[in-house]
C-alpha positions in Angstrom: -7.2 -28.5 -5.8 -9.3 -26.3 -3.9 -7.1 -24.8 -1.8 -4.9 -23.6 -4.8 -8.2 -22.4 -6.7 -9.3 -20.3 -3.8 -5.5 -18.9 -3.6 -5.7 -18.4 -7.1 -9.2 -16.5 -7.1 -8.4 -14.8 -3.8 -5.1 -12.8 -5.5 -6.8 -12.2 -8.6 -9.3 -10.6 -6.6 -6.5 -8.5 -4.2 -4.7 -7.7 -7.6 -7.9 -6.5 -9.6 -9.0 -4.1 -6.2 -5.2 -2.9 -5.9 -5.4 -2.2 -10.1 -6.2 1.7 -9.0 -4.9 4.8 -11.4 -5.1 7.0 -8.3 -1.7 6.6 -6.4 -2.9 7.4 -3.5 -6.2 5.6 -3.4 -3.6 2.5 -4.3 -1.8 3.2 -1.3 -4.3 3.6 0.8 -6.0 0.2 -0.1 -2.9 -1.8 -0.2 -2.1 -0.6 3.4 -5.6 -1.7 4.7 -5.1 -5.5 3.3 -1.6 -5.7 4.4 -2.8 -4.2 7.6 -5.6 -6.4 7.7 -3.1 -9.9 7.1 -2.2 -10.3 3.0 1.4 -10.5 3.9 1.0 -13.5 5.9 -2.0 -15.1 4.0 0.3 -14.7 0.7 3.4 -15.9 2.9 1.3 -19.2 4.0 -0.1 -19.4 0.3 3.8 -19.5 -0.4 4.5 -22.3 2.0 1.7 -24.3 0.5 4.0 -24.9 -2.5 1.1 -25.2 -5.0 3.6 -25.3 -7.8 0.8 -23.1 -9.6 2.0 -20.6 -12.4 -0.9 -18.6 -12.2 -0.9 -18.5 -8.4 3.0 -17.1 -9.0 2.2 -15.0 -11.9 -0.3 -13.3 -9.3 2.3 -13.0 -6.0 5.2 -11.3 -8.6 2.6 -8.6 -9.9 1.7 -8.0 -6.0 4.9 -7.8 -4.7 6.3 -6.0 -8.4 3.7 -3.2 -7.9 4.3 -3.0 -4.0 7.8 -2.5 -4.8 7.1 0.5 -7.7 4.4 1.9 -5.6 7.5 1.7 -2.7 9.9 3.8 -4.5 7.0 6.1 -6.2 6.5 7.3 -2.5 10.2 7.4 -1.5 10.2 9.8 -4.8 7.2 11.6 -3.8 8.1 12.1 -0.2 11.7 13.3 -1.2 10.0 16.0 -4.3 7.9 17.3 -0.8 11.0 17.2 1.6 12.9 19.5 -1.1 9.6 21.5 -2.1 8.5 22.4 1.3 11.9 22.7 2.6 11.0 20.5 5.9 13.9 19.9 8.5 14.7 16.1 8.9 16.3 17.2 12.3 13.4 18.6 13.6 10.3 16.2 14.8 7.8 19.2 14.5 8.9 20.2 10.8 8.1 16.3 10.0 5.2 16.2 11.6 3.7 19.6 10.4 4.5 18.2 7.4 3.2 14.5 7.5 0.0 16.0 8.9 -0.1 18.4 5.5 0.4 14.9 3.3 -2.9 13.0 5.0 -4.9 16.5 4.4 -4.2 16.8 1.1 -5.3 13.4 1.0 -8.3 12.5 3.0 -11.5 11.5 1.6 -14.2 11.3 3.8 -15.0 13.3 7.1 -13.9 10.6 9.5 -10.8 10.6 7.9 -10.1 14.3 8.3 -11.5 14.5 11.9 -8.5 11.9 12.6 -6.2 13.7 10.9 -7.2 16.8 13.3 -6.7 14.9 16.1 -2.7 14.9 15.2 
């Protein structure tokens, strides 16, 4: 049908975007689709039950590589916690050092200006 073409299209599309070497730049994209409604769009894409192996093949690699990215971070975030030596029981260490993270990471000058607003 057409519905299940445009699904199909739609996550190849999402997929191919989100198929980034740069973790970071992965992250950061994945986070603006979720952000901006994947979830639900590939939640109602779900419900549509289009019995499509293609459209299925596409949701697992999503959700796979959502799921590796996931625990890449987690790994990430606890190599920084034990590198920089940041207190978990104190708000300012955590936020000193979140604010670090998004520096080291920022692109483009709107993107630093609101990370100098933290």
């Amino acid at each position: 049908t057409k519905s299940a073409s445009f699904a199909l299209t739609t996550l190849v599309l999402v997929n191919a975007i989100l198929d980034e070497d740069d973790f970071f730049t992965r992250i950061e994209f994945r986070n603006d689709l979720l952000a901006d409604g994947l979830k639900e769009a590939i939640d109602c894409v779900k419900q549509q039950g289009f019995n499509n192996e293609c459209i299925n093949k596409q949701i697992e690699e999503f959700e796979e590589e959502l799921t590796e990215d996931e625990n890449e971070w987690g790994r990430t975030l606890d190599a920084r916690i034990k590198t920089k030596n940041i207190d978990l029981k104190d708000p300012v260490s955590m936020v000193k050092a979140l604010t670090e993270v998004i520096k080291e990471n920022t692109q483009t000058s709107i993107e630093r200006s609101l990370v100098s607003i933290i």
